[in-house]
C-alpha positions as CSV (number, residue, x, y, z in Angstrom):
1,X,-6.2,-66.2,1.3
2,X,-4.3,-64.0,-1.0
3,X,-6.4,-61.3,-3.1
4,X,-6.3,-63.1,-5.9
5,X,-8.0,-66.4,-5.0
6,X,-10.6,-64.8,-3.4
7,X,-11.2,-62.6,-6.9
8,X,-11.1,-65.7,-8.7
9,X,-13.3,-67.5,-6.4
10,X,-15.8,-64.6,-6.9
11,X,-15.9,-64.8,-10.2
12,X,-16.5,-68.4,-10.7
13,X,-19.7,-68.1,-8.2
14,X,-20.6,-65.2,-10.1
15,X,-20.5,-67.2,-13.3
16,X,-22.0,-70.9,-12.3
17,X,-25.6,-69.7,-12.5
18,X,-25.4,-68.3,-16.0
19,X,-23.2,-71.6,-16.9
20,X,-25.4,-74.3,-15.7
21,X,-28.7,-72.6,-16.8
22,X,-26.7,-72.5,-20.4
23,X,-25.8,-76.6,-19.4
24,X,-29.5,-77.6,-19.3
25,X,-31.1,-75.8,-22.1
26,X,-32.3,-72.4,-20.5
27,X,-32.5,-70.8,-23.8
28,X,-35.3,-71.4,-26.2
29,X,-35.0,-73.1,-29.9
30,X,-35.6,-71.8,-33.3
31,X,-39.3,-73.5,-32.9
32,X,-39.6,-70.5,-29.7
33,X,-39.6,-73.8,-27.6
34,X,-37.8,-72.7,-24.0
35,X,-37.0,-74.9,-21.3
36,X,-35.1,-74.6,-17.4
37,X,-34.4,-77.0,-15.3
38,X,-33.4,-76.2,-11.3
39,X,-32.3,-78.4,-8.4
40,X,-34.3,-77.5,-5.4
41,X,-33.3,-77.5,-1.8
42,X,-34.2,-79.9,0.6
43,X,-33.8,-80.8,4.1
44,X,-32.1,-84.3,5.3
45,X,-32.5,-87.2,3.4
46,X,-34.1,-85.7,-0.4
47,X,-33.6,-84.2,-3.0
48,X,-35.6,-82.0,-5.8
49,X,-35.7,-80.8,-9.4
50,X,-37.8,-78.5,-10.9
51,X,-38.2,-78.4,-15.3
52,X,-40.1,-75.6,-16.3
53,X,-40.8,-75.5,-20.4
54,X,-43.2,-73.5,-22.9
55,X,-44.2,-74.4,-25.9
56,X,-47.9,-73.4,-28.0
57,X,-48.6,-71.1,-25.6
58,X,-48.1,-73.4,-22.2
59,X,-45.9,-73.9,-20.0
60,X,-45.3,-77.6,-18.4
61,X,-44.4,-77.5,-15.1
62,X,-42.9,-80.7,-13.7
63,X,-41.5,-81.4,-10.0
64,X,-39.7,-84.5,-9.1
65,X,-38.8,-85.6,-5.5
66,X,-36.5,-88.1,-4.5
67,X,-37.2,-89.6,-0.8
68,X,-35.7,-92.5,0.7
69,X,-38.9,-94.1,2.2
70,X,-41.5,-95.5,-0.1
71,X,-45.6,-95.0,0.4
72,X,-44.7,-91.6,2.2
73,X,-47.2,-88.6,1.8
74,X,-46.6,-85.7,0.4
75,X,-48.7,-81.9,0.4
76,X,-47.2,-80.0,-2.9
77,X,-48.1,-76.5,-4.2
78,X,-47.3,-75.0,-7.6
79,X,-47.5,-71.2,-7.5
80,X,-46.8,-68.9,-10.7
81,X,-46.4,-65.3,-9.9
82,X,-47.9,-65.1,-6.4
83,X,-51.2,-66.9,-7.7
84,X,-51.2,-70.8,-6.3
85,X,-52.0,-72.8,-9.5
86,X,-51.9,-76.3,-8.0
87,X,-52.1,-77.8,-4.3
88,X,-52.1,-81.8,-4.1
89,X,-51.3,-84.6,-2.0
90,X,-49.2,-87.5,-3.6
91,X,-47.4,-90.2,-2.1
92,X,-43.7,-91.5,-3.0
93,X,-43.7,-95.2,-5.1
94,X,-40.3,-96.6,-4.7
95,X,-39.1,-93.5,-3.1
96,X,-40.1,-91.0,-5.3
97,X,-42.9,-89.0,-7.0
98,X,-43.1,-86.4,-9.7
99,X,-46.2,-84.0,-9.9
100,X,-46.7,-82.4,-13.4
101,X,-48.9,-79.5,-14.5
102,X,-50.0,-77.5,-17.9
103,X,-49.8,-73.5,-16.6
104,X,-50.7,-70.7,-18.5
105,X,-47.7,-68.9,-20.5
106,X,-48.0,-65.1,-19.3
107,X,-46.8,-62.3,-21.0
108,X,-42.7,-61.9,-19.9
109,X,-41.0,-64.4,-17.7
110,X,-42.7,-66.7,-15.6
111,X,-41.7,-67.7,-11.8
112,X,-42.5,-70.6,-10.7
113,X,-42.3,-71.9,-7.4
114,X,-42.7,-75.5,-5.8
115,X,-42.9,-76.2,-2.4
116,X,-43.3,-79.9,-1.3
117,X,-43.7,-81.1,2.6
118,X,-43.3,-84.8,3.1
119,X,-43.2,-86.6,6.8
120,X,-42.4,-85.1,9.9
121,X,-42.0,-81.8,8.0
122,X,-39.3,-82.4,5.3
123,X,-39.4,-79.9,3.2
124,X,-38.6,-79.3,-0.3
125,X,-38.5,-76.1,-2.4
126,X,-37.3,-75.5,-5.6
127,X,-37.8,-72.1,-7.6
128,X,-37.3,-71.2,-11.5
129,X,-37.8,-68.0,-13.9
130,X,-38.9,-68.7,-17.7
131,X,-37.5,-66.0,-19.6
132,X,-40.0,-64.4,-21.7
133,X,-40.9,-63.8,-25.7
């Protein structure tokens, strides 16, 4: 590869994150409403997304796997800045689930991390920031 592909290919994954948290609304609206939506990683055979927005004070947490297999259980924690703020067990209905929570809005950005661990130890994990007021 000549120099300049590789430069170019550097700056274009240097770029994509800014880009795609631009693409699904990771600023926040004149109302001081923000919102960030990440795809998560997965092993074989899922996928996951994870939509963080604030609003009044709040911030709505919402996790969605997608599993081929139907009636499947799943063992999901929610943890915002090193504190575990949710741990569940859900199943999938026609192959998927979504687990949504209302968490706290703390001062700065928020992190948010969900992990999900479905059969024979699929696991899912997806992680945002909420940028702060």
């Amino acid at each position: 590869m000549t120099r300049v592909t590789l430069l170019t290919i550097c700056l274009l994954l240097a770029l994509a994150p800014a880009s795609a948290l631009a693409k699904h609304g990771g600023g926040g609206g004149d109302d001081g409403r923000q919102e960030v939506r990440v795809a998560g990683t997965c092993g074989k055979g899922a996928t996951a997304r994870l939509r963080l927005r604030s609003r009044d004070g709040e911030i709505r947490a919402q996790l969605e796997i997608d599993h081929a297999r139907s009636g499947r259980r799943w063992r999901v924690s929610l943890v915002q800045e090193r504190r575990v703020v949710y741990r569940g067990a859900v199943r999938t209905h026609a192959g998927q689930f979504e687990v949504e929570r209302r968490l706290s809005d703390l001062p700065g950005a928020d992190h948010v991390t969900a992990r999900a661990v479905g059969p024979r130890g699929l696991t899912c994990v997806a992680a945002a920031t909420l940028p702060g007021t």
